[in-house]
N, C-alpha and C positions, 0 to 999 in steps of 0.2 A: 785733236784728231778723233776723230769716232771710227774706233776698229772697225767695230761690226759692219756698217756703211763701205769702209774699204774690201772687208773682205767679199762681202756678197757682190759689188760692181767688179769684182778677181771674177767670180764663183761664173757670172753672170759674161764678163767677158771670155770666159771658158767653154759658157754653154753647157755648163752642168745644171743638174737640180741639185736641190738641197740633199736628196737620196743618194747620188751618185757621187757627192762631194763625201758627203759621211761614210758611204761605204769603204770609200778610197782611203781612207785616214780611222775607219773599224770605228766610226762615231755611231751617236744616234742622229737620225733626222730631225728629232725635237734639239739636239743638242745644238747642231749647227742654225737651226733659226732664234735659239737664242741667243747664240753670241752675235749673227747680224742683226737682232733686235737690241743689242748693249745691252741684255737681261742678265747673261753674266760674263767674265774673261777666261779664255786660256787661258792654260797654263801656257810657260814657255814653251816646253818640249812640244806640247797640243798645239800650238802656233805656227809652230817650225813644220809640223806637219800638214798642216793646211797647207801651207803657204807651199812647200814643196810639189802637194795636191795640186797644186795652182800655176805651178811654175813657176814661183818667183822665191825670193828667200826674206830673211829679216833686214838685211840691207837694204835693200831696193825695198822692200814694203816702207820703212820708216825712214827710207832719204826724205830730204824738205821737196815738197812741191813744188815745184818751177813757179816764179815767179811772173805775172805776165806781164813780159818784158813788150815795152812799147818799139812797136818797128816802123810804123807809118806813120806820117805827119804832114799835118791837114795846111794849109796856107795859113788860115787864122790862127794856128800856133805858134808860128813863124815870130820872131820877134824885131824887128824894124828900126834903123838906125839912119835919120839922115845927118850927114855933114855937108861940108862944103864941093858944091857939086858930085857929090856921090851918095847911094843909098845900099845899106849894108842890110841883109836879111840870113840874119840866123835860122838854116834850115832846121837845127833839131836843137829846141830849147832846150837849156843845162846843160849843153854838149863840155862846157868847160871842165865839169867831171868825167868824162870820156876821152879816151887817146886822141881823135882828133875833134875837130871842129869845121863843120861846113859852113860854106856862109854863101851867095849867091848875092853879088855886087854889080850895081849898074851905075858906071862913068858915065861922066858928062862928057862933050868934048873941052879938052882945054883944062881937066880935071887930075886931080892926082888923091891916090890916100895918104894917110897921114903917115909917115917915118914911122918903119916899126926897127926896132933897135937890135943887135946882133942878140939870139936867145938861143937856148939849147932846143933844137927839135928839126924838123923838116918841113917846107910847104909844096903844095903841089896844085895847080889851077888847070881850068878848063876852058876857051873862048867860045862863046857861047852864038857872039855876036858883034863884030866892029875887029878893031885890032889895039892891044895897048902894047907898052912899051917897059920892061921888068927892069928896074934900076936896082944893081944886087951890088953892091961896094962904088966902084968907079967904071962898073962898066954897067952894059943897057941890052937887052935880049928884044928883039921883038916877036911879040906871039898874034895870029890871026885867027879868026874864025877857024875853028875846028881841030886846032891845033893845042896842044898842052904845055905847062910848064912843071919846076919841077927843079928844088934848091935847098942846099941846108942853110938853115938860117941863121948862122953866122957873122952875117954883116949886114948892117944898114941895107934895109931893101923898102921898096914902095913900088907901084904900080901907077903908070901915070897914059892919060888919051889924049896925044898929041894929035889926032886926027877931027874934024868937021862933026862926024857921027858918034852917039856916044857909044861906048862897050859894055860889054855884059858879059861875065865869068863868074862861074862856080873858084871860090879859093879854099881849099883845105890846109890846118897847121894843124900842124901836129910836133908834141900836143897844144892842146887849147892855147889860144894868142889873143885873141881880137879881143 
């Protein structure tokens, strides 16, 4: 971390000078461009008083910096899985370390996914397009265009497109499954 650099982008989204920063905290004006040139450091108490100058305090000056965290993702990130009459597209790669997992799957007609076995967690789908048919133990839910589903995962469950035209649904599990 380079103090100095933090302090003066403080100083600076404050809208002071260097003058009116020093006056406030009884510095000199050469004092304070050198500690934004790393020429030398505060003391602590001299920190604490900047920073007060500044509006903020020593916590918030040296919490870690946010991380930048990826929020959008591009199609070509996407990562692609065909099987047997179905294509599975993992919307946000590595989601498996994340609570859930999106995936964006498009049946054939006359298609099913593979038996996913009872596991601790929840899923929850979206029809995007067609209609499929939720096989959750020994019973069968049908979901259509525009409609959502929405089950704990508990039992033998699969997705299967009994119908002519294929389907296309967002599926989320949570957590990660697929």
């Amino acid at each position: 971390m380079v103090l100095g650099e933090k302090i003066k982008d403080l100083r600076l989204a404050c809208n002071l000078t260097q003058e009116e920063l020093a006056d406030r905290c009884e510095l000199s004006k050469g004092y304070i461009s050198q500690i934004e040139n790393d020429l030398t450091s505060p003391s602590i108490a001299t920190l604490v008083d900047l920073l007060a100058a500044l509006g903020t305090n020593l916590k918030e000056f040296f919490a870690a910096e946010e991380d930048d965290e990826k929020v959008v993702y591009n199609k070509d990130e996407f990562i692609e899985k065909q099987g047997n009459g179905y294509v599975l597209n993992w919307l946000v790669p590595n989601a498996q370390k994340n609570v859930m997992e999106p995936v964006h799957i498009v049946l054939q007609s006359g298609s099913a996914t593979e038996d996913d076995f009872p596991h601790e967690g929840e899923e929850f789908g979206f029809v995007l397009e067609g209609e499929i048919k939720i096989v959750l133990g020994k019973k069968s839910y049908k979901c259509k265009k525009g409609q959502s589903f929405y089950f704990v995962s508990n039992k033998v469950h699969k997705i299967v497109n009994e119908k002519a035209k294929r389907a296309v649904f967002i599926w989320v599990s949570s957590p990660p499954n697929f």
